[in-house]
N, C-alpha and C positions, 0 to 999 in steps of 0.2 A: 586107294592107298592102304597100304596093310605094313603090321611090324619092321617086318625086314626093311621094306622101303623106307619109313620113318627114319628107321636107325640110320642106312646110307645120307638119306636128308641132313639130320643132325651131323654125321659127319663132315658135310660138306661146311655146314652150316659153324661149325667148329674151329673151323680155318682162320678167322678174322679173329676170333680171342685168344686163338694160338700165337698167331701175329705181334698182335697189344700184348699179350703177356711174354712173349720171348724178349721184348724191346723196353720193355717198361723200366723206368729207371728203380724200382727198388730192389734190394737186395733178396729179397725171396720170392720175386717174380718166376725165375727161373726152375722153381720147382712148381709153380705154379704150370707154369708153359709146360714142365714134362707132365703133371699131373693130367692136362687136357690133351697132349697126344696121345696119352699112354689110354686115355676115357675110347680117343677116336681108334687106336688100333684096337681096343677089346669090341669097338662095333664093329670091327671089319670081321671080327672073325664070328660074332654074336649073329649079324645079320643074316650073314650063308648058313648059320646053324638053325637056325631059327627060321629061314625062307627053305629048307629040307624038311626039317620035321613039322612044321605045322602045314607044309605041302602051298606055300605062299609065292612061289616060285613066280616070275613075273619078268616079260621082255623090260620093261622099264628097270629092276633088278639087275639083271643081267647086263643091264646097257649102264645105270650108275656107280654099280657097285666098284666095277674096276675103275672106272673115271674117278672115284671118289679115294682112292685106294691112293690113285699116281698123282692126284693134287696135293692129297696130306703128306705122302714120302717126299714131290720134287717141294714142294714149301720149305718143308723143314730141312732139307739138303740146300736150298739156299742159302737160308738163313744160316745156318751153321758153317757155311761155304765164308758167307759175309760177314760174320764173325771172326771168321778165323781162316784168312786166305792164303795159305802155304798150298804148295803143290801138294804136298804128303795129303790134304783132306778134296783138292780139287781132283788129283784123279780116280778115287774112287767115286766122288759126285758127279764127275763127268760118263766114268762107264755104267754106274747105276741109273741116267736120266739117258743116256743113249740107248742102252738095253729095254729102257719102257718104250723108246721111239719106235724104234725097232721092231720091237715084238709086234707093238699093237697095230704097226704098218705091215706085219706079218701078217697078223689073224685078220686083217681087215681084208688083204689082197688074197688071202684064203679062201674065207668067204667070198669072193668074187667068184673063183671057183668051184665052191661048189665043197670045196676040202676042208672046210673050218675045224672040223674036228681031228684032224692032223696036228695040231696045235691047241688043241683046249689045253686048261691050265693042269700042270704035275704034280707029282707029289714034289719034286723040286722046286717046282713053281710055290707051293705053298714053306716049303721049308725058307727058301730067300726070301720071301716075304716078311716071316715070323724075324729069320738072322738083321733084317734092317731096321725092323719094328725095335727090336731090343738095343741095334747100333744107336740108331737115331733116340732114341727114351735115354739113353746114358747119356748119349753125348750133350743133349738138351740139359739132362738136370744137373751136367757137370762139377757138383761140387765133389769134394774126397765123402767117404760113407765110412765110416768106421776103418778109416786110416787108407782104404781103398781106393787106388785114381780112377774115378768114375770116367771122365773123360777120357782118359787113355784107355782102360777097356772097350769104352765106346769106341775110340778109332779101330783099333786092335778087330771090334767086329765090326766096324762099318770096312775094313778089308776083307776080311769072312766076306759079310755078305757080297763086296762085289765082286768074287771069283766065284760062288752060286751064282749071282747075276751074269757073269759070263759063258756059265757052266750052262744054265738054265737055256741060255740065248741058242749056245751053238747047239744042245738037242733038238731044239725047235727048229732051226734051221736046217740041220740036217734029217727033221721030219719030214718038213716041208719042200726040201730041195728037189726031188724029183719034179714036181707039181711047177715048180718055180724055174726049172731046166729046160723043162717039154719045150718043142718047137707050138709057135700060135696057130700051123694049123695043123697038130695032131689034138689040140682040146675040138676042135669044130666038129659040132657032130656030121658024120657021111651023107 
């Protein structure tokens, strides 16, 4: 077990007080609940900084890190779904947990092939990730901030992010599509 891995753990691990604290009947829970996703998204980006430079790099890593990434975004895209059920916040919930589907049935059936790296993660990939980090932290702590509608910013980007999350999907897809077109016996080898 090393650094990077801990942090991914705690993240995971951060999920159930995210929960209790989004739900909890007092009135300042709710900052609470953004204060702990907001803890879990600086691990996400703390752990891959931290598992490159201290050279900690690890299959176990590589294999939580994203798992732990699309727990804490589809959570909180629930909850906030169940909060607040209008179509205006279901479809971008719906294209931002479809595009994790997606993808990760991309790089999975990738790697089947042999192509994973067709599909490793972008600089797009990383910027939609930061645009729902910051949707979702607003829309959690939804109070006004200095006269500011936290929550309607938050929606305003939780739309941002899911047109990167579509933008992100179809470059992958059209990475991937040759690979994904091929007839099954032009992969066999002669």
């Amino acid at each position: 077990m090393n650094i990077p891995n801990s942090l991914t753990l705690l993240r995971i691990a951060l999920i159930p007080c995210f929960i209790a604290l989004f739900w909890a009947p007092a009135a300042w829970t709710h900052l609470a609940a953004a204060a702990v996703f907001g803890l879990a998204a600086i691990t996400d980006w703390l752990d891959g900084y931290l598992a490159r430079r201290l050279d900690q790099t690890s299959p176990l890593g590589a294999f939580l890190d994203p798992v732990a990434d699309k727990l804490i975004v589809a959570v909180a895209l629930i909850l906030l779904l169940q909060r607040d059920p209008r179509i205006a916040i279901a479809l971008p919930v719906a294209v931002i947990i479809g595009r994790e589907i997606t993808v990760s049935a991309l790089r999975e059936w990738m790697a089947e092939l042999g192509a994973r790296k067709a599909v490793a993660v972008s600089g797009l990939g990383k910027i939609k990730t930061t645009a729902q980090m910051i949707a979702l932290l607003l829309m959690i702590a939804r109070e006004a901030w200095l006269g500011l509608p936290i929550y309607a910013l938050g929606v305003v980007a939780l739309y941002i992010a899911a047109a990167l999350t579509l933008w992100s999907m179809v470059l992958y897809l059209r990475a991937a599509w040759p690979a994904l077109t091929d007839a099954p016996d032009a992969r066999r080898p002669p």
